[in-house]
RODRENNU-55439 format. One record per residue (C-alpha): x, y, z. Coordinates in steps of 0.5 Angstrom, whole numbers, plus 500, padded with zeros to 3 digits. Each point is the difference from the previous one (the first is absolute). Example, Ala and Ser with C-alpha at 12.3 -4.5 7.8 and 13.67 -1.06 7.14 Angstrom:
REM RODRENNU-55439
525491516
502507498
END
This chain:
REM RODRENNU-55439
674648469
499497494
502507496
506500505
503493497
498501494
505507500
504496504
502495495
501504494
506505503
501498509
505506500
497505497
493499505
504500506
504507498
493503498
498497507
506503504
499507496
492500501
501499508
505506500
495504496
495498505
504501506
502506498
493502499
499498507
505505503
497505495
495500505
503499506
505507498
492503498
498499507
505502504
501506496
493502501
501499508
502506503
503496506
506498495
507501502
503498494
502508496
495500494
506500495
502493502
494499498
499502494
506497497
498493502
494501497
503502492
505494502
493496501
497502495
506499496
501492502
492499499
501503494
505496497
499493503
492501498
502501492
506495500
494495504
495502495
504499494
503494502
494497501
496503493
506497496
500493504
493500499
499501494
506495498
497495504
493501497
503499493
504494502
493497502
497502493
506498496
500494505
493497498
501502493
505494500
496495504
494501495
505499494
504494504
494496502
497495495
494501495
496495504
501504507
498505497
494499497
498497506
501507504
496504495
501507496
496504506
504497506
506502496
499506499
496502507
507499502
504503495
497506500
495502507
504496505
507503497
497507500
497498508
508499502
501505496
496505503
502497507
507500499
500508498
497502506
505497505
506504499
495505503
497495505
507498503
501508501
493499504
502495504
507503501
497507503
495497505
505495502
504507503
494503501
498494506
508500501
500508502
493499504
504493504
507506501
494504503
496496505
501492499
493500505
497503493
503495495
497495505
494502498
501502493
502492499
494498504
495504495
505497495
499492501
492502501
500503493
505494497
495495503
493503499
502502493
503492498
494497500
496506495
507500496
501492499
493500497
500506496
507497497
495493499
494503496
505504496
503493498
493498498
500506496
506498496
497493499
494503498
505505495
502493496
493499498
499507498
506500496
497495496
493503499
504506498
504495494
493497498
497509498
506500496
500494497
494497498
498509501
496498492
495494503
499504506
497506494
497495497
496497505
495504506
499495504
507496500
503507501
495502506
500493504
508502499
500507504
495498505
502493502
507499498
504507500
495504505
501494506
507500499
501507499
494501507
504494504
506504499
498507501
497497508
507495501
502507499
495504503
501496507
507499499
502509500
494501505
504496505
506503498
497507501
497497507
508499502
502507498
494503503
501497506
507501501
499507499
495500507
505496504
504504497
497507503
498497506
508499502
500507498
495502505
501495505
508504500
496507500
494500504
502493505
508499501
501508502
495497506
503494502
508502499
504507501
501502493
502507498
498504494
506499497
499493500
494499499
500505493
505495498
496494500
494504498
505502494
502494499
494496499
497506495
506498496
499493500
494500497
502502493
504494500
495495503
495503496
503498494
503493502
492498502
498502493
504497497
499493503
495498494
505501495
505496504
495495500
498499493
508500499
500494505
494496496
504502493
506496503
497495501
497498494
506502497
504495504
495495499
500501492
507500501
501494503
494496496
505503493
506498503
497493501
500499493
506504497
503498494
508501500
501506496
507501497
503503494
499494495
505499495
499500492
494496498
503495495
499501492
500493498
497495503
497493499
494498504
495503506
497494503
494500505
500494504
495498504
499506503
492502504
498507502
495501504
494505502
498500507
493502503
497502506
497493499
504495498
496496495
499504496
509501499
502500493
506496498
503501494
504495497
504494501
503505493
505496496
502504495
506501495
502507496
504501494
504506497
497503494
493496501
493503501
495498503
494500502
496500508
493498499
495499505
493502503
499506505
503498507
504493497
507503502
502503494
503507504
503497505
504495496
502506497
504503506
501493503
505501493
501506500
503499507
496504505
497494502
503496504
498492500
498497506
503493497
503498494
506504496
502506494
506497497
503505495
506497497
502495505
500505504
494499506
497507502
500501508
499507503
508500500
499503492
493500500
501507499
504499493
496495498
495506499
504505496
499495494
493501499
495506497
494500502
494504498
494497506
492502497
501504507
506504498
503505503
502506495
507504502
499508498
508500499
504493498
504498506
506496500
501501493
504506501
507497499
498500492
502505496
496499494
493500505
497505497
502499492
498492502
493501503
499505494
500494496
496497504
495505501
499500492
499492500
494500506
497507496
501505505
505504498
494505498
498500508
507499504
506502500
506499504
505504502
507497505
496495501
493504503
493498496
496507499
494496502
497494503
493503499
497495494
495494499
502493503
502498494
505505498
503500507
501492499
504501494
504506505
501494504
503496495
504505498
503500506
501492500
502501492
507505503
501495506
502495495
500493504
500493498
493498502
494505497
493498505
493503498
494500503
493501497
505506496
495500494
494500505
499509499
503500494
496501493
499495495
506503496
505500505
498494502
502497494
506504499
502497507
499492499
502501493
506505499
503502508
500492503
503498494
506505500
501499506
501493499
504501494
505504505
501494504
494501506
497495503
492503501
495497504
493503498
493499505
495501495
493498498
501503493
498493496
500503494
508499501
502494503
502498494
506504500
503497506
505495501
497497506
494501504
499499508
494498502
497501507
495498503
498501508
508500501
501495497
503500493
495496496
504500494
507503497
501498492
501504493
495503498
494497495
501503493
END
């Protein structure tokens, strides 16, 4: 049912015309075989010609409701299931940071990349369920047409099979719920050999303690999850099938006993359950797929949910300002919170004032705040308290979007943009990043082309400059680094705190520098200290 509203509410009208055209395909199955067996009688009084025609006429309407049903559900499907990923795209991108970090990385992508593909796989299978479904509803119509004794039966044995079959059924779509869970940790295990697949190398015990009690327990709990989940869904379908057979037997070998049924009738209940059979057998073997698809919903609905309780207005910001005059932080806090909550981190009160043309240096320790006062700046924090005022224009989630637009940001975990997005609008893009390129020493290593990079592939230090190439291109008025010259070498590094940061301060930016790089300190207007979330102390530098 929940694959049924989920199609529902992307397009209502094309489902109720796939539905309509399916149950003609299946009826018209149903009088297939009403016709076969009344032709196979030899007690028929209808000529044999008039037979034949209405037989190429069903076909015929089978046929063509069957594709029309067929398609229009394969293209509605499809389309719902890009909508949903197109969707959780935008809830992710709308969501705050914050929220974000809180979910995770695995839960995202368990998300976006299996319990998509579940519906998805699901959702590819209705069409030809609902064409199923459509040809055993006829078929139990002609057997009602035929003795309404017999479809008695045949709903009685249906209600035994629905209500011996929910129980095995409910449990089945728990256990697979508890191997969805199971797959967020296994997400998470499977980010940890990619990420730290180096310190595994290095490290014997540290990598076998990791595959035996971390990814093979969470790797061996989801196998059983699944394991007893499909073994009761395969429990369902086989006995589904014995009652099943046993209606067929019972109508063979015990109603002939019980009723006077001619030989004609009886084939047609004969041949109409062996026809009923295809389609029941594929319903039943597709109950797993269904219920997977029902599991994945839900987590997508809840995820959806838990990103729509923290969605960010998002509308088409206007031009960021070219000049301006102070960026002020007043009183504003942020905070981190933690299963337990003494050990929150609290950042702030921040009171801070920001200028054109200023450099200035963010210092600190390790875990005294320096990074998120970063993007509390930046604006992808939003302060829980206190206030960003940009030019007596306070900052609220009303233009928080635009307020953004006015920074470049490399963060010392930078993500690196195979092609320049967003820049596309400039015509000398390639010419400028040319430039560029020769200033940061890697025209000898890549070049661009309609604004496409030839190669990401270098050592951190050299994608960092790539990142500032971009960030060089998108020309805004505040320029913030952090940890930039971390990876660089000890002449580019020098280059950076010597020649790029004061070039970019004469073209009239304001730049914000995270570094613990005290041999140039000096060269800063201001420096910012902080100290366990608090700024300790913001003056010129000593000379």
């Amino acid at each position: 049912m929940n694959l049924i509203y989920f199609l529902l509410r992307s397009a209502w009208k094309m489902v109720a015309i796939a539905i309509i055209t399916g149950f003609l395909s299946g009826g018209s199955s149903a009088g297939l075989i009403a016709l076969i067996s009344s032709a196979a009688s030899k007690s028929n009084a209808a000529p044999l010609t008039t037979i034949a025609w209405g037989f190429v006429a069903l076909v015929i309407v089978a046929l063509i409701t069957g594709v029309i049903s067929q398609i229009m559900l394969i293209r509605l499907s499809q389309n719902a299931v890009l909508q949903l990923r197109m969707r959780l795209s935008r809830q992710i991108l709308a969501s705050e940071l914050s929220h974000l970090e809180q979910l995770g990385n695995p839960r995202l992508l368990a998300t976006l990349t299996e319990d998509v593909q579940a519906v998805a796989n699901a959702v590819y299978v209705i069409p030809f369920l609902c064409i199923d479904m459509s040809m055993a509803l006829g078929c139990l119509l002609y057997i009602t047409w035929l003795s309404w004794l017999v479809f008695i039966m045949v709903l009685v044995l249906m209600l035994v099979a629905i209500g011996s079959c929910k129980c095995l059924l409910y449990r089945g779509e728990k256990l697979l719920a508890l191997a969805r869970e199971d797959q967020d940790s296994l997400f998470k295990n499977f980010s940890t050999i990619t990420a730290g697949i180096k310190e595994l190398k290095l490290h014997y015990q540290r990598r076998h303690f990791f595959l035996t009690h971390r990814l093979e327990a969470t790797a061996s709990r989801f196998r059983n999850h699944n394991v007893q989940g499909l073994t009761l869904f395969a429990t369902t379908t086989s006995w589904g099938k014995l009652i099943f057979f046993f209606a067929i037997g019972f109508v063979l070998f015990i109603l002939p006993h019980l009723f006077a049924i001619d030989n004609e009738t009886l084939s047609g209940y004969i041949l109409t359950f062996t026809y009923l059979m295809l389609p029941m057998d594929n319903i039943s073997n597709n109950l797993p797929l269904i219920s997977k698809a029902s599991v994945a919903l839900q987590k997508i609905e809840s995820l959806g949910l838990s990103l729509a309780s923290r969605a960010e207005i998002a509308t088409a910001p206007p031009n960021s300002l070219t000049n301006w005059h102070s960026l002020q932080l007043i009183n504003v806090t942020h905070t981190y919170y933690t299963d337990k909550e003494d050990k929150s981190f609290i950042l702030g009160p921040i009171n801070l004032t920001l200028y054109p043309q200023e450099l200035v240096f963010i210092v600190g320790g390790n875990g005294s705040g320096k990074s998120s006062l970063a993007k509390l700046i930046t604006g992808l924090y939003i302060p829980e308290n206190g206030e960003i005022i940009l030019d007596q224009t306070s900052i609220t989630e009303n233009n928080r979007e635009w307020y953004r637009q006015h920074f470049s940001v490399v963060f010392s975990d930078f993500y690196l943009f195979a092609e320049l997005l967003g820049l596309e609008n400039n015509e000398n893009l390639d010419i400028q990043a040319q430039k560029y390129l020769e200033k940061l020493q890697l025209d000898h290593k890549v070049k661009i082309e309609n604004g496409q990079l030839s190669t990401t592939s270098l050592s951190q230090g050299q994608r960092k400059r790539l990142a500032l190439l971009t960030a060089y291109l998108e020309n805004r008025p505040i320029y913030l680094f952090d940890e930039w010259a971390a990876d660089q070498d000890p002449i580019f590094k020098d280059i950076f705190y010597t020649q790029l940061l004061p070039e970019l301060k004469t073209q009239g930016k304001t730049i914000l520098v995270i570094s613990h790089d005290d041999h140039y300190f000096h060269l800063a207007d201001r420096i910012i200290k902080l100290d366990y979330g608090k700024i300790e102390f913001d003056k010129l530098p000593q000379t």
